[in-house]
N, C-alpha and C positions, 0 to 999 in steps of 0.2 A: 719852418720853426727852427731858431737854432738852438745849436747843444752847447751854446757858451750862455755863462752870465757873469752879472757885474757886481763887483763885492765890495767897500770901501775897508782901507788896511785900519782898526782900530787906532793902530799907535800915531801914523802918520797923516792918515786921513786920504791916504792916495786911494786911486780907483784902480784894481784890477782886476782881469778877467779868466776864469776858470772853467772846467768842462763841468756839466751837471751830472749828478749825483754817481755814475759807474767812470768818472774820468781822473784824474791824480791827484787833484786836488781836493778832496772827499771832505767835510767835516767830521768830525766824529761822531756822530748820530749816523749821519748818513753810511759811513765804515760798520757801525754796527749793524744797521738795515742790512746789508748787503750778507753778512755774517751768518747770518739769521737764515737769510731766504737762501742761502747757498746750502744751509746746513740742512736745510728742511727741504730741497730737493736731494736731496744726497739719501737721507733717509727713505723718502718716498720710492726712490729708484731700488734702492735697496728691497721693500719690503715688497715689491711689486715684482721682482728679479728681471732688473734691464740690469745685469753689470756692463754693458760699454758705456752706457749714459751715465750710470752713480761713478763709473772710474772718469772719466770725463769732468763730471763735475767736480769730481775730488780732485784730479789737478787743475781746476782753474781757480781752484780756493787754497791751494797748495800756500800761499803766501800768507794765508787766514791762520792765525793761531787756534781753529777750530776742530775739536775731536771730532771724524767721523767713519765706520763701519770699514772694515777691508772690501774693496771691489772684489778680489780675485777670493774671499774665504766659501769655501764647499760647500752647496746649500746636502744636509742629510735625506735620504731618502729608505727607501722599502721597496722591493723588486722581489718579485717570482717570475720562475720558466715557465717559458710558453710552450703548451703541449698542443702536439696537431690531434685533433682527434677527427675521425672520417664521418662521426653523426653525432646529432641530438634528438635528443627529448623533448618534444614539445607536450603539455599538460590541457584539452581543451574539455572545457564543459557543454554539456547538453542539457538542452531544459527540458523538461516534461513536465506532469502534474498527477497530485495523488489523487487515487479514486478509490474505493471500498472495494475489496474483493469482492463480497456476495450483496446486492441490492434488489430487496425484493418489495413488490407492489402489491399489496394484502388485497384482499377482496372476501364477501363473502360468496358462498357459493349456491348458496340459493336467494330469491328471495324476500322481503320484509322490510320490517321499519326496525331504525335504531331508535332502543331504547337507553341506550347506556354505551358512553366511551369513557373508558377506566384508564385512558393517558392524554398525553399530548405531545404538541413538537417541543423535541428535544428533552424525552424523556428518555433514561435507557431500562431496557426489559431485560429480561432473561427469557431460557427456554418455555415454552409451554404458558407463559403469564398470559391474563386475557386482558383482549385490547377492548372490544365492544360485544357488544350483544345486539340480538333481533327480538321482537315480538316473538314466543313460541307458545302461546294458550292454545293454540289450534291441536297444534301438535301434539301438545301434554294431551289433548280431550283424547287425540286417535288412540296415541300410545293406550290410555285407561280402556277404551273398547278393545282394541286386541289384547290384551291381556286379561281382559273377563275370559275373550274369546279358547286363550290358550287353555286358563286355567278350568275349564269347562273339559276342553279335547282331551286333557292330559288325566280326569278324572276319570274319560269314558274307558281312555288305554287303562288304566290302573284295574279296571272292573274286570275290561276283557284279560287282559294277561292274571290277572287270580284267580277266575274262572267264576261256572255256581254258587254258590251259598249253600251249604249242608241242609239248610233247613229247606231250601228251594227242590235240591234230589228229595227228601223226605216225602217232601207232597209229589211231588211226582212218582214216587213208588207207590205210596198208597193211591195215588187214584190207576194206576195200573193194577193195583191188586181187586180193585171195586170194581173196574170192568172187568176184567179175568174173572171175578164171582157171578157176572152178570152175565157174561158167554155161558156160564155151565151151566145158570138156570134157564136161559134158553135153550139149550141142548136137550135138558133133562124134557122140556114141554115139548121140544118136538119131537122125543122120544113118544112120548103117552098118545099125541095126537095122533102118531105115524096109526096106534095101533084103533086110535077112536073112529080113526078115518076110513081104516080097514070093515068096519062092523056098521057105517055109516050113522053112528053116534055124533062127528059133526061134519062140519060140510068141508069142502074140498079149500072152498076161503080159507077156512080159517085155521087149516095146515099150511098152507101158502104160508099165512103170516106168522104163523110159528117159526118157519123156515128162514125167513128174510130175516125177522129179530135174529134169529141167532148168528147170520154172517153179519148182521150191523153189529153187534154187540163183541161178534172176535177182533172185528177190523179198528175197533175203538181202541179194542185192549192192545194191539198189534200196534197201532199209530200211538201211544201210551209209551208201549215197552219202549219204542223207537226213540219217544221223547225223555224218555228216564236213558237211556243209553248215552244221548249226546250230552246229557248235563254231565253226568258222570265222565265222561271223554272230555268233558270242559271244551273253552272257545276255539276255534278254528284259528288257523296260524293268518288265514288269510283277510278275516276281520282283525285282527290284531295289528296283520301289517300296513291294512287300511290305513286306520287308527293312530297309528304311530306316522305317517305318512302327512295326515294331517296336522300332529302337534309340530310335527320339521316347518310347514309352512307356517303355519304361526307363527315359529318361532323367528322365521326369514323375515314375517311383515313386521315384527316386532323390535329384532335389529335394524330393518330400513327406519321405521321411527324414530330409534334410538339414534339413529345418524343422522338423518333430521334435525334431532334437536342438537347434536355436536355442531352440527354446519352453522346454528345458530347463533354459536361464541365463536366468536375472532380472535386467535391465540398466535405469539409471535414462534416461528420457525426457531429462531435462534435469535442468539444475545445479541444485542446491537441497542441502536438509537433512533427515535425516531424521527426522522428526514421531515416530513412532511403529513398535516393530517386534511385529509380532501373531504368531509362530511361532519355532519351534527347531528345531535339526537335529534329525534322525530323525521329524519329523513327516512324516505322510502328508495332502496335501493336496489338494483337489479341484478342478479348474480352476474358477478365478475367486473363488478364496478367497484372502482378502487376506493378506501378508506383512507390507507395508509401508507406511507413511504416508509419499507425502513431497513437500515444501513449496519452492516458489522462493522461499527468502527474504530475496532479495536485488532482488525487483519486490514493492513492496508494494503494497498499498489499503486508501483510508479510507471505509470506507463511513459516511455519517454523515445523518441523516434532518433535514432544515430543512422550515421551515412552507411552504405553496407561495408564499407570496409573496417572500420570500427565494432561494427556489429558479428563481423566476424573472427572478431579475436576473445568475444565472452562465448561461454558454456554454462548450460545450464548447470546451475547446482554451486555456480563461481560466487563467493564473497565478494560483494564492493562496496563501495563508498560513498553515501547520498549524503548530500549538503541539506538539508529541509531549515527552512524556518533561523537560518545563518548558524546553525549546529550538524555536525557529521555522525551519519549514523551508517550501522552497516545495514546489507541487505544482503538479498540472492536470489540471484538469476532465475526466474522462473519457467519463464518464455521466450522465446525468439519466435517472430512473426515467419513466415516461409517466404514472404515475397517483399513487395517494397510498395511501399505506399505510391495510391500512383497522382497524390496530389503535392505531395511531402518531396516525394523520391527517397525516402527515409523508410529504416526498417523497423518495427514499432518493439522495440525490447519491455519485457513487464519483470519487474524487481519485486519480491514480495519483503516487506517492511511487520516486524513484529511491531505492536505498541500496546500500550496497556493506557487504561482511563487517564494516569496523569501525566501524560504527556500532551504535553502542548501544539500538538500536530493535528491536523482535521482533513478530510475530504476536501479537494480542491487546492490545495496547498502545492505550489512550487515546489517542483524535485527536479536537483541537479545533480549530475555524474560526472565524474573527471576521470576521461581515459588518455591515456599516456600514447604517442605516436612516434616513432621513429622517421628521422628527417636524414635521406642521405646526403650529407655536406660538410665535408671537410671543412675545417675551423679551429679557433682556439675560445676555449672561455676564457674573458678576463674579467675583475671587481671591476664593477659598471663603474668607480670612480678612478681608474684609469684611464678613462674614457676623457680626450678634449673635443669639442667641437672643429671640426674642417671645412673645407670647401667642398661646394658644389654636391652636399648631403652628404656628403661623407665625415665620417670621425678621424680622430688621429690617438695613436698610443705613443711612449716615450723609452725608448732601452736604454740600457747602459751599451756604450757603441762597439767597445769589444765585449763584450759578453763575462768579463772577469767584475762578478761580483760574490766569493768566495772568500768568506772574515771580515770582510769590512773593511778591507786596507785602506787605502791611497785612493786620494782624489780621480775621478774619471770625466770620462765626458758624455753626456744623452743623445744618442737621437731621434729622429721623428720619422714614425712609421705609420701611411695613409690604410684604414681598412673602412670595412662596409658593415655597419650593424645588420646581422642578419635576424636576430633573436636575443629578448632578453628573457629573464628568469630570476625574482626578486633583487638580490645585490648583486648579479653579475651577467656579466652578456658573454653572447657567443659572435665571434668577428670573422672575418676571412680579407687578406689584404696582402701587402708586402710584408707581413711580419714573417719571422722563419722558426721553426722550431730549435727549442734552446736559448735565447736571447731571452734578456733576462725582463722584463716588463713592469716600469716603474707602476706601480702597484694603487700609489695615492698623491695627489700633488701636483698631479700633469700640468693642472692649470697656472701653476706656479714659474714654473721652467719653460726655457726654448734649446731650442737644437742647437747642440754644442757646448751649452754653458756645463761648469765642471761642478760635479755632484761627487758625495761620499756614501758608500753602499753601509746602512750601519745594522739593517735587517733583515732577512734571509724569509721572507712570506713565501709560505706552502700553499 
């Protein structure tokens, strides 16, 4: 293709030939094109910071009457010292998950049909409320016979511990005094006989049986006196303490009843909620068959498994820090497991978590810890936007090359120091490379600049 063309001279009409559009013979359109696309790579290079290519192009437009940008003016920056420090901090979470401190599985203890459940799932109780009931007519019937039963025994003790009745000695004196008269007038007949017998007035019988009345008749009054003795002496200690021995038993069978029918009602241990309900009224159920699930869940725990080295930097009783539900709550240390899970290899740490009804947190729920680790590795932190990309996975940072950036003076020069990201940590990382303690570390803009080109310190970043 060639770079000439052929032009006719208006005035004379002649033919002649010229270089196309960048050659000396230019029209003015075409001088102006040129103007343009010079001026607008001058800028580009500028705002891009290649200054050998925008100075370059500024002198080959040097003959353009066109304003454009100083190649050699300071681009400003911001620099802080780079401190060596020998470790970091790394920050890593552990998951676990919350569980209810106390979870119990109701039953009753004997037994029966329900007649009555007075909750349901995801109801919350308090102490002592009743959750169901059994059939207890039975029961009622026994209790009402043992307790005729007591109240009968405890009449018998009452009689014996107050003893006779006055009126009871009464008649027993008088009939002792009836026999006592009835011995003398036998006496008196077997006096008279003694002497009838003698003269043979009667016969020998019938002293005999004078005789004999009158030991029947002392032995009456004698067995009499005896009986009037002991009323008066009142009851013996030893039917009393019969008696008294018997009301204690009653009163044993009458407390087992009574427990009986407690075991009847299903009442919750303590406050919580109810988990889970496993039966219906009219069911017939066997003591220790479960009813009900239910949950404190308002004392929670995090049970959450950390590696043992982790594990062994908490104490029980230590404050920390759980993430729940994307809010941070405190807690403390409750437990440490003694060994190490041996599915996990983790050691099972339990946090105990206060919560009250309106908190938004339940049983089940994801619990994270953030424990803090010491990493030993020399380094420097630098604002992770000081950071350029490099070769071969590496980054690059930019210094001022002598290290004079104290007031902002006088233009200087960057250069470029290869490191290794070892760690970051929100806005800034930790690096280890050629950099050296003390140089001063362009701070923002890296991406802007290259090595060598001359910069002005006009910030002093801490």
């Amino acid at each position: 293709m060639s770079l000439n063309d052929t032009a006719s001279d208006p005035e004379s009409g002649a033919k002649t030939t010229r270089p196309i559009f960048f050659g000396l013979g230019l029209t003015d359109r075409q001088k102006s094109t040129r103007r343009v696309l010079l001026s607008a790579l001058v800028l580009l290079a500028l705002a891009v910071g290649v200054p050998p290519l925008a100075s370059s192009l500024a002198a080959s437009s040097a003959d353009e009457p066109t304003t454009v940008l100083r190649s050699q003016e300071a681009m400003p920056i911001r620099v802080a010292p780079a401190v060596l420090t020998d470790s970091y901090e790394v920050e890593r979470l552990f998951t676990g998950a919350l569980v209810a401190e106390r979870r119990s599985r109701l039953s009753f203890e004997r037994p029966g049909k329900i007649v009555a459940l007075q909750v349901d799932e995801g109801d919350r109780v308090e102490p002592g409320a009743e959750l169901a009931v059994l059939d207890r007519r039975r029961i009622e019937a026994r209790r009402l016979t043992v307790a005729a039963e007591l109240a009968e025994a405890k009449a018998v003790l009452a009689e014996l511990e107050f003893g006779p009745r006055l009126e009871t000695i009464a008649t027993a004196d008088a009939e002792l005094q009836s026999l006592v008269a009835q011995a003398r007038l036998a006496e008196r007949n077997l006096v008279r006989r003694r002497d009838l017998v003698d003269t043979a007035a009667i016969s020998r019988e019938e002293y005999e049986e004078s005789f004999y009345a009158l030991r029947v008749a002392e032995a009456r009054a004698t067995a009499s006196e005896k009986t009037l003795e002991e009323l008066k002496a009142g009851t013996r200690k030893e039917r009393v303490d019969a008696q008294a021995a018997r009301v204690q038993a009653l009163n044993a069978r009458l407390a087992d009843v009574d427990h009986e029918l407690e075991d009847t009602r299903l009442v919750a241990p303590y406050a919580g909620a109810i988990a889970r309900r496993h039966r219906d009224e009219g069911a017939i159920v066997a003591a220790g068959e479960a009813v009900f699930d239910l949950i404190e869940d308002t004392r929670l725990e995090a049970w959450i498994g950390l590696p043992a080295s982790a594990a062994s930097r908490l104490v029980v009783g230590d404050e920390v820090e759980l993430r729940i539900n994307g809010r941070r709550r405190r807690a403390v240390v409750k437990s440490l497991r003694s060994e190490l899970d041996p599915g996990t290899r983790t050691r099972n740490a339990v946090f105990s978590v206060a919560t009250t009804t309106a908190d938004q947190i339940v049983a089940g729920q994801v619990a994270r810890v953030a424990l803090t680790e010491a990493v030993r590795q020399p380094g420097y932190w630098v604002p992770a936007s000081a950071l350029t990309p490099g070769e071969r996975g590496l980054w690059a940072v930019y210094v001022v090359e002598d290290g004079s950036a104290e007031g902002g003076g006088g233009a200087q020069k960057v250069a470029r120091r290869d490191v290794e990201l070892i760690h970051t940590e929100g806005g800034r990382s930790y690096v280890r490379g050629t950099l050296q303690p003390g140089e001063q570390v362009v701070v923002a803009g890296g991406h802007k600049i290259v090595a060598g080109q001359r910069v002005e310190v006009v910030t002093d970043a801490s």
